[in-house]
Structure formats: structure tokens, C-alpha cells
One Martini backbone bead per residue (centre of mass of N, CA, C, O) as a GRO file, in nm:
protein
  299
    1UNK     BB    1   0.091   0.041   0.026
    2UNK     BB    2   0.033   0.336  -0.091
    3UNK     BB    3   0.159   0.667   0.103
    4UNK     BB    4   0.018   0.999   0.209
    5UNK     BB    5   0.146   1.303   0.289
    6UNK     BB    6   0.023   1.585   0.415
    7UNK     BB    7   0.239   1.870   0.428
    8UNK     BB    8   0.281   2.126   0.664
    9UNK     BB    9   0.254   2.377   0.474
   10UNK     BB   10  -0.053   2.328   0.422
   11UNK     BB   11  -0.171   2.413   0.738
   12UNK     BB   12  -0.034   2.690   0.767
   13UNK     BB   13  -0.273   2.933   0.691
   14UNK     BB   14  -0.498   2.881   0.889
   15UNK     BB   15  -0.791   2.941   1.028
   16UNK     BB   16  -0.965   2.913   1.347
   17UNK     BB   17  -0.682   2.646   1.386
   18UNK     BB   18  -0.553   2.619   1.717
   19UNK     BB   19  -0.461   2.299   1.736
   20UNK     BB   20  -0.310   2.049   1.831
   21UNK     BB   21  -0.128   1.804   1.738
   22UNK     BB   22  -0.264   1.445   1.711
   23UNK     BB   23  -0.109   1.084   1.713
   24UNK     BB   24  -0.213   0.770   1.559
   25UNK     BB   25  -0.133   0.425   1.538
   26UNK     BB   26  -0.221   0.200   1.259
   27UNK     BB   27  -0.283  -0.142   1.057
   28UNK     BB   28  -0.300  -0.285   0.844
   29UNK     BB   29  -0.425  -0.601   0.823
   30UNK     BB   30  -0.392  -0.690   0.481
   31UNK     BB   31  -0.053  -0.513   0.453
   32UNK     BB   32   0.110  -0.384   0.711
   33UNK     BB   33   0.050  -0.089   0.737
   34UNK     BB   34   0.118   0.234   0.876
   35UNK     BB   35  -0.107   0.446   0.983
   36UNK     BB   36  -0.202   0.833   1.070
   37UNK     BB   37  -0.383   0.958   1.282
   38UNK     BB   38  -0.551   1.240   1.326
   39UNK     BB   39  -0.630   1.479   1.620
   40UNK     BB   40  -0.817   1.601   1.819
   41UNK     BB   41  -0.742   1.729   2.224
   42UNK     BB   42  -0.971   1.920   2.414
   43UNK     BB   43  -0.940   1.957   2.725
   44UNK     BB   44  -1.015   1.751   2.994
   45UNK     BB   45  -0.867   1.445   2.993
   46UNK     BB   46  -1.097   1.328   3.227
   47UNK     BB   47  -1.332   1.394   3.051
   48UNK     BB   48  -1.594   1.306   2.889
   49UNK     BB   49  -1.600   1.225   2.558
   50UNK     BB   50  -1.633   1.404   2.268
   51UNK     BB   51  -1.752   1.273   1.921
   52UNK     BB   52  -1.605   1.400   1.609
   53UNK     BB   53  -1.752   1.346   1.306
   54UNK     BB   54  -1.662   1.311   0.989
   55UNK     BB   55  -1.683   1.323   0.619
   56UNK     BB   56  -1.753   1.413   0.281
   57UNK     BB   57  -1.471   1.609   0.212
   58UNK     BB   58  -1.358   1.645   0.523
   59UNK     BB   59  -1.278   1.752   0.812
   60UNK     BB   60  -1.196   1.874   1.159
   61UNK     BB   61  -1.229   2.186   1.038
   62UNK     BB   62  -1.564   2.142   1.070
   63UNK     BB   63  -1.527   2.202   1.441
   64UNK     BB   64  -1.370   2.481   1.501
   65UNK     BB   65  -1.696   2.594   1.642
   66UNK     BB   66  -1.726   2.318   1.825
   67UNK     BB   67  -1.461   2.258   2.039
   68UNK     BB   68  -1.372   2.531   2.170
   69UNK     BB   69  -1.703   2.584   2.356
   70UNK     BB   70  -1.688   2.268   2.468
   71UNK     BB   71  -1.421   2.288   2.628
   72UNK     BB   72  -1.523   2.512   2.784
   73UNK     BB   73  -1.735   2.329   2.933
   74UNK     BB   74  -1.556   2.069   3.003
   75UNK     BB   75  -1.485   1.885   2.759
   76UNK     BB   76  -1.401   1.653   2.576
   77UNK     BB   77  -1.261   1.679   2.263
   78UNK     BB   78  -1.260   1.447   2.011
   79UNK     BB   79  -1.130   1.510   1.635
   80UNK     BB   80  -1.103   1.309   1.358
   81UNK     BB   81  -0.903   1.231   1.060
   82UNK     BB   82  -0.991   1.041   0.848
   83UNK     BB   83  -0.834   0.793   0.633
   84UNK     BB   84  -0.813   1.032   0.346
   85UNK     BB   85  -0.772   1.313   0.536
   86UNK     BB   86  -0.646   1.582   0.624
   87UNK     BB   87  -0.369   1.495   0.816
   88UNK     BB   88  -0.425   1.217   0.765
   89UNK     BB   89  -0.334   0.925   0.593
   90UNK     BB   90  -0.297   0.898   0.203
   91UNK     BB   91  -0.403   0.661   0.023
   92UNK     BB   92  -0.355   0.613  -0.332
   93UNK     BB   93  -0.530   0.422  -0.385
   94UNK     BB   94  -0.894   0.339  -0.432
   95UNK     BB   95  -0.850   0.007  -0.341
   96UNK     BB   96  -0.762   0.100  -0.036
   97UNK     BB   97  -1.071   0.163  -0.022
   98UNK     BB   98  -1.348   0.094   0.246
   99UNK     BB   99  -1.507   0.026   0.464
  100UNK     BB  100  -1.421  -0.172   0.656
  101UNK     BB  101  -1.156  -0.051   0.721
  102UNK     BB  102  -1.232   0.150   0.837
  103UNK     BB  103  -1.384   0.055   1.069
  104UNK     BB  104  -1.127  -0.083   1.157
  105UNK     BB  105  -0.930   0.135   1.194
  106UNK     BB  106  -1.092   0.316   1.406
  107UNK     BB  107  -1.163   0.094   1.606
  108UNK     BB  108  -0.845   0.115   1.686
  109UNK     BB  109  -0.839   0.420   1.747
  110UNK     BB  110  -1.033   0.381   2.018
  111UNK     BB  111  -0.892   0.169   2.176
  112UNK     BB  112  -0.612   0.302   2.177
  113UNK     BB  113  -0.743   0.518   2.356
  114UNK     BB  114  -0.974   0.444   2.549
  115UNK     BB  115  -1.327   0.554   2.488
  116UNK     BB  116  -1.549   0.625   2.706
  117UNK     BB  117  -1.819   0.775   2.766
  118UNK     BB  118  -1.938   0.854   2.483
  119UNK     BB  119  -2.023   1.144   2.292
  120UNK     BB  120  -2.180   1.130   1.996
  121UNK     BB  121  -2.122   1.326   1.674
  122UNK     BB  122  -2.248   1.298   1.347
  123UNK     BB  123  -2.178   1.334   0.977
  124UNK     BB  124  -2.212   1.104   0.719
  125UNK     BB  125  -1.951   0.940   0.735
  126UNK     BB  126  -1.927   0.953   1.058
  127UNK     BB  127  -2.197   0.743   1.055
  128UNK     BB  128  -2.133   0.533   0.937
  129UNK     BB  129  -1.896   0.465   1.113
  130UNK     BB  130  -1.986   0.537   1.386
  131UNK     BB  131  -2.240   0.328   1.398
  132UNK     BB  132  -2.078   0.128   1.416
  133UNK     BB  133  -1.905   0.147   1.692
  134UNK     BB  134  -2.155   0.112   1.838
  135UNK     BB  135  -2.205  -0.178   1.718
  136UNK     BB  136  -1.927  -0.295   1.869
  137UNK     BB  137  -1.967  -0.068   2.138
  138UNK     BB  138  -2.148  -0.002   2.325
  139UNK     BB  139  -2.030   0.053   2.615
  140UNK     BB  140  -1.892   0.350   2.527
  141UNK     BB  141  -2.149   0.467   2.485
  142UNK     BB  142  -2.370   0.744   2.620
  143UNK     BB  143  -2.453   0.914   2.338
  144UNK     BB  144  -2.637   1.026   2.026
  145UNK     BB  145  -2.547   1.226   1.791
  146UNK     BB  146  -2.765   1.257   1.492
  147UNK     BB  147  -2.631   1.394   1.141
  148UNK     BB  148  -2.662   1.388   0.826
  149UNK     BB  149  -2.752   1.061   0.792
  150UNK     BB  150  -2.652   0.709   0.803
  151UNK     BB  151  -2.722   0.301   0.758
  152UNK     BB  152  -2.739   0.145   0.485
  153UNK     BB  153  -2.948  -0.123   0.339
  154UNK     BB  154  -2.989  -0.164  -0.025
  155UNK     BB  155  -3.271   0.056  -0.063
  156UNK     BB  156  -3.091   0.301  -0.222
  157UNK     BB  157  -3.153   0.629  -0.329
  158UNK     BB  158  -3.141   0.968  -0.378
  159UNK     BB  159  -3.154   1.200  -0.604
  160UNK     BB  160  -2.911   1.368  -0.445
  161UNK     BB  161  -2.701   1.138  -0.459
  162UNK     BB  162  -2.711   1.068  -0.734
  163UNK     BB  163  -2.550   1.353  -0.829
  164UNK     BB  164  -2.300   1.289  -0.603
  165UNK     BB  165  -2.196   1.056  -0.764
  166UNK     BB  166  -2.166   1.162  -1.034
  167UNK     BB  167  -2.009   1.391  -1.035
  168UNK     BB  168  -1.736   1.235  -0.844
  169UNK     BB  169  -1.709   1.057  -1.129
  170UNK     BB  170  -1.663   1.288  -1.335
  171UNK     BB  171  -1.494   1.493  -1.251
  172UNK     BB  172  -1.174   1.580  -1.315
  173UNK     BB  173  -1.179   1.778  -1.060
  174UNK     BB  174  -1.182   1.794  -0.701
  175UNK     BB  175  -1.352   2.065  -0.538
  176UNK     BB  176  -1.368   2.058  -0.219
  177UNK     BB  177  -1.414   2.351  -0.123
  178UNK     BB  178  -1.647   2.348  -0.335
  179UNK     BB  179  -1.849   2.125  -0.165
  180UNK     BB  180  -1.900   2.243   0.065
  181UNK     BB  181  -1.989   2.553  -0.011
  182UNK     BB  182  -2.262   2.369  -0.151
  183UNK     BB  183  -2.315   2.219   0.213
  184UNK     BB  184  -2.429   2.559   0.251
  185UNK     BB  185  -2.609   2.824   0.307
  186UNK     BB  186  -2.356   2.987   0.359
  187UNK     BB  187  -2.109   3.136   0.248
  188UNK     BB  188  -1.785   3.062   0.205
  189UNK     BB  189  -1.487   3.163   0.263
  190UNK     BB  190  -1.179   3.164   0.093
  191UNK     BB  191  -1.031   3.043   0.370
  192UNK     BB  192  -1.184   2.810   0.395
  193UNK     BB  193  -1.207   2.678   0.110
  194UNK     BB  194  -0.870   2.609   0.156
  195UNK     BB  195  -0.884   2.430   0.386
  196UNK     BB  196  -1.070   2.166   0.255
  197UNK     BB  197  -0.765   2.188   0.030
  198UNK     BB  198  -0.533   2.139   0.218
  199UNK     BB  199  -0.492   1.810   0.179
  200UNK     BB  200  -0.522   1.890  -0.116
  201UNK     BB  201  -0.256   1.916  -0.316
  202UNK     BB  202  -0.354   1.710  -0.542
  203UNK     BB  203  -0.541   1.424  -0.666
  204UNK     BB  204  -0.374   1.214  -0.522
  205UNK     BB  205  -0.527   1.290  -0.225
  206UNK     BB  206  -0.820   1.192  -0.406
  207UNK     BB  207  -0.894   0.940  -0.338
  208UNK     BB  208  -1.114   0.883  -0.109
  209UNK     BB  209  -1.311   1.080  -0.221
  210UNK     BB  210  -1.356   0.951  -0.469
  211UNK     BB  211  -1.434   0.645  -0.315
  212UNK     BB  212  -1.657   0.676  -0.124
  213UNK     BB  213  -1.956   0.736  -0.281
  214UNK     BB  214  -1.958   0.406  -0.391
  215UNK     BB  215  -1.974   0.286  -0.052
  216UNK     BB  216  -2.228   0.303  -0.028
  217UNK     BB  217  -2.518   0.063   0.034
  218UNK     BB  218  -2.766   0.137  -0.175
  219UNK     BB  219  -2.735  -0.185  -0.302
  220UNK     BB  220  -2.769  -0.500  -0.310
  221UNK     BB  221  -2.449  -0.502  -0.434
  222UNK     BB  222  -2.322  -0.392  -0.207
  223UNK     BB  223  -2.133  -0.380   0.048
  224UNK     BB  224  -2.206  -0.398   0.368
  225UNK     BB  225  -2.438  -0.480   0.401
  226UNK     BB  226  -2.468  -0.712   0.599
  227UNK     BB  227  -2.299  -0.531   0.841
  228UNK     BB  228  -2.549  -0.327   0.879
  229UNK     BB  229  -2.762  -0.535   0.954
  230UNK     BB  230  -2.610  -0.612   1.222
  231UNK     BB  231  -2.610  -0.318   1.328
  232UNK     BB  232  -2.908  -0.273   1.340
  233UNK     BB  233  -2.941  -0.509   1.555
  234UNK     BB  234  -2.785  -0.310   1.801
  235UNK     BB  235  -2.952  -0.030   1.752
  236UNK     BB  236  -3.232  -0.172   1.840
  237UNK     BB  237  -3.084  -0.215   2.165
  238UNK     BB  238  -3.018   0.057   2.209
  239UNK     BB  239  -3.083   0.252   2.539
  240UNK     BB  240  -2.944   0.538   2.461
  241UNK     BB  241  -2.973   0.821   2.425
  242UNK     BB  242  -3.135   0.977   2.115
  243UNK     BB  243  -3.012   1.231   1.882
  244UNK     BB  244  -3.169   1.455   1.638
  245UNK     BB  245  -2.974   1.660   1.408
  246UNK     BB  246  -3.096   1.826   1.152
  247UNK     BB  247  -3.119   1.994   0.810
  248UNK     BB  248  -3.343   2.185   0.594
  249UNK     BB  249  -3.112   2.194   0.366
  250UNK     BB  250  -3.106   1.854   0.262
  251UNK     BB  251  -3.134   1.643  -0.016
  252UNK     BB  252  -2.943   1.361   0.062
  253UNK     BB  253  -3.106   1.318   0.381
  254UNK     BB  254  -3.372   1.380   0.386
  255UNK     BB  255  -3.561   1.222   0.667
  256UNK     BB  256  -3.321   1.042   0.785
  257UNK     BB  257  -3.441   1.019   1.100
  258UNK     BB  258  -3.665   0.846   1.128
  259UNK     BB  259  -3.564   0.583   1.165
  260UNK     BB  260  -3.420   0.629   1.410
  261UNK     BB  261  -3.653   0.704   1.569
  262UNK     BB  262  -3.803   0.411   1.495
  263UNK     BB  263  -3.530   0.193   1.577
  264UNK     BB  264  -3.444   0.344   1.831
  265UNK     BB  265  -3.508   0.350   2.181
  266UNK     BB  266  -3.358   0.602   2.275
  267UNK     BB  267  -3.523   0.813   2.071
  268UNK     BB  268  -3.727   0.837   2.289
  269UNK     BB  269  -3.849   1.143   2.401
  270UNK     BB  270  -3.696   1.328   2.264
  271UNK     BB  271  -3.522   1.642   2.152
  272UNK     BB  272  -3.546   1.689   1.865
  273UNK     BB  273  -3.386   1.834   1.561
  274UNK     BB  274  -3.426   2.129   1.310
  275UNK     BB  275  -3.175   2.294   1.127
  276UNK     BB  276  -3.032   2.541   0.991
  277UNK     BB  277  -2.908   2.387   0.698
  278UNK     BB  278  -2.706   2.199   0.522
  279UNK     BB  279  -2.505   1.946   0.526
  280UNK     BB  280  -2.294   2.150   0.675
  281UNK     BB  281  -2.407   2.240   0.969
  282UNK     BB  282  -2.165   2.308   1.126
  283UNK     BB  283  -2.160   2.603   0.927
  284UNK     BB  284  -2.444   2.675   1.028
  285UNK     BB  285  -2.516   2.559   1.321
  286UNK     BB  286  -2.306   2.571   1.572
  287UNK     BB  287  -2.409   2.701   1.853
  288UNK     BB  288  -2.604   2.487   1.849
  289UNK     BB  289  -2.483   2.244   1.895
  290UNK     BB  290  -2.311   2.317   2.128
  291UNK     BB  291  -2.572   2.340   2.322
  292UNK     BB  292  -2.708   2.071   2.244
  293UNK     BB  293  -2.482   1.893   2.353
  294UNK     BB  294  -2.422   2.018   2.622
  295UNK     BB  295  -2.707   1.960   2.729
  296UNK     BB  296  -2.778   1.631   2.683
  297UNK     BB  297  -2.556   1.567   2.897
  298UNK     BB  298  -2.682   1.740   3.142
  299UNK     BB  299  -2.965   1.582   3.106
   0.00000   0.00000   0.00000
């Protein structure tokens, strides 16, 4: 496996992005390559940590108007840049991507810091994979806030991932920062749009990117169907606080709270919302989620 890392001069520029950089290393299981994933890790070390999970195309700079004001309220806040995004390393070929791997990965990174007691936010493929975390670990969770994303299992796509799709496999440059730009209700300053070009110096460093769209489990043809309704069978039975955080103005996920609502016994009586923003409400409505999850922990 050819791995490439994207040099440190490249993330000299960057506004509103103060974390210190932490790094942990796993292994892939059947090549023996050793890959280094970023992550933030701010705020009281001893306090139960906010898992913050980004998807694609972003890292966790898209988390930086919500790591330190929950920081600030006493939380540890870890969001990792999964591999093949952000500071983290990036496999080369797109047949080095798979849905199962990151799940490994990621897996493997979750243990070797020994996360427990987490309240996990994920978004996009945040949840994707952060939600199969949950179905493997159950009892290091202890509440999800689920966020423009899903858990599919081979039964579709919406005629938005459609052309999300399809773009993305036909576009001869993929354009990070104007893709995330295209998935935000307010105009993204031109420095913010640099920061999710940044990680990608030239195409070479935009496998991930590229090939994850692909692995979505949208029909019963595609991999990972199988594991994802295995997971779908634990939390089915997770019966931890569960709460939906999506948003108005999101084409590829809209409605896909109701499948939480209505299959995870956890999100029973909780206060849902619909915040507005489009599918990177990060961008969109931080304020509003660092209140969410601050007040759901305190509750």
C-alpha cells in the first residue's frame, strides 16, 4: 500500500484552526502498512470525551466553531481526521478504500485511546462509520447525536446522492472546498475554502475522496450490506439517550432522522431537531449544536 501524507506547510495558513496536533498510529490488517491518523484533543483530559466525526469531503476542520466553546464548557472534545482526509494519511490507490477498513481502522483508534463514556456527533460518513463503532462497542457510548447522515442497508438512494454521485465520479478535478461550499446555506469565506483544499495538495492525495461515494451500501449489490444490517440488529437494542440533529435544507439526507426515530429504542422521547443549514450544518448552525450537545450531556 502506497501511502501519502500531506506536508505540514500545507496547513501553515489556516484561520480559526488553534489545536495542537495528536497523532495515533494503526495498522492495516492485510497489507502491514502503518497508517497515522490526526485527531483534535482539547479540553480536561480526565473529563468524558465528545466524539466528533466529520465525512466527506471535510476533516475536522469542520468542527472548529465547535471543539473549543465545548472545550470551554469542561468537555474533552477528540474529532479525528479519518484516513484519507485532513492531517491524516492518504492511501493512494482508491482500491485501498473500503467501507470495512475504515471501520477497522477507526476501530483500532477508538481502542488504543480507550474511549469510554463518549457522546458521539457524527455527520455523512461520520456516521457511516461512527455508527458501526457504536454497534461494535456498545458500552463505550454513552449518547449519539445523529446528524445528516444514515446507516444504509441496500435499499436505495435518493435522487440527491444521485447526482452526488455522479458528479463526483465524472468531475475531472474534485474541488474540496467548493463542494463543501455547495453543501452550506451561507457562502464560505474564501480562506475557509482553502482549509478544505488543504489537505489535498493535487489529485493524487484525493483517492478517498474520490472513491468514497462509491462505497455507500445504497443497493443490495453493493459491499458492506451485510454488516451494516448486523449493526443495524444492535442498536435496535441500544437503549442509550438517542438524539437527531439534522437539517432543513439538506437534499441528499432530508427525512432520514425518522428510520433513529422510529428503530433505535434511545431516541424515545427525546427533543429532536431540525436546525437550519445544509448538509454541512456545521457551517451552519455551530452555536446551536455546541448548546445541543452541551445541554443533552447535562440532561
Amino acid at each position: 500500500m502506497q501511502v501519502l501524507r500531506t506536508p505540514d506547510a500545507c496547513f501553515e495558513a489556516l484561520t480559526d484552526y488553534p489545536f495542537a496536533p495528536h497523532y495515533a498510529e494503526v495498522v492495516d490488517a492485510s497489507s502491514g502498512t502503518p497508517l497515522r491518523i490526526h485527531y483534535i484533543d482539547e479540553g480536561p483530559a480526565d473529563a468524558a470525551p465528545v466524539l466528533l466525526l466529520h465525512g466527506e469531503p471535510s476533516w475536522s476542520y469542520l468542527y472548529r466553531d465547535i471543539a473549543a466553546p465545548l472545550a470551554a464548557r469542561g468537555h474533552r472534545v477528540v474529532a479525528p481526521d479519518l484516513i484519507g482526509f485532513g492531517k491524516s494519511d492518504k492511501p493512494a490507490a482508491r482500491a485501498d478504500y473500503t467501507y470495512e477498513r475504515h471501520v477497522a481502522w477507526m476501530s483500532d483508534w477508538l481502542v488504543g485511546l480507550d474511549l469510554t463514556d463518549i457522546t458521539l456527533f457524527c455527520q455523512d460518513w461520520g456516521g457511516l462509520i461512527g455508527l458501526r463503532l457504536v454497534a461494535a462497542f456498545p458500552d463505550r457510548f454513552a449518547r449519539l447525536v445523529i446528524a445528516n447522515t444514515g446507516l444504509p442497508t441496500g435499499s436505495g438512494m435518493t435522487p440527491g446522492f444521485q447526482q452526488w454521485l455522479t458528479l463526483s465520479q465524472t468531475i475531472p478535478e474534485l474541488p474540496t472546498g467548493n463542494i463543501v461550499n455547495l453543501g452550506t446555506t451561507r457562502e464560505l469565506t474564501a480562506a475557509e475554502i482553502a482549509a478544505y483544499d488543504a489537505p489535498f495538495p493535487d489529485e493524487r492525495y484525493k483517492a478517498g475522496a474520490r472513491q468514497f461515494p462509491t462505497l455507500v451500501p445504497m443497493t443490495p449489490s453493493h459491499l458492506s450490506v451485510c454488516e451494516n444490517i448486523t449493526a443495524w440488529r444492535v442498536l435496535e437494542d441500544f437503549t442509550r439517550p438517542v438524539l437527531t440533529c439534522f437539517s432543513d435544507n439538506d437534499p441528499v439526507t432530508r427525512g432520514g432522522e425518522a428510520i433513529f426515530k422510529t428503530r433505535m429504542p434511545g431516541a424515545l422521547g427525546q427533543p429532536h431537531v431540525i436546525l437550519p443549514g445544509g448538509h454541512f450544518l456545521q457551517e451552519d448552525a455551530a452555536p446551536q449544536i455546541v448548546t445541543l450537545i452541551d445541554g443533552f450531556i447535562r440532561a
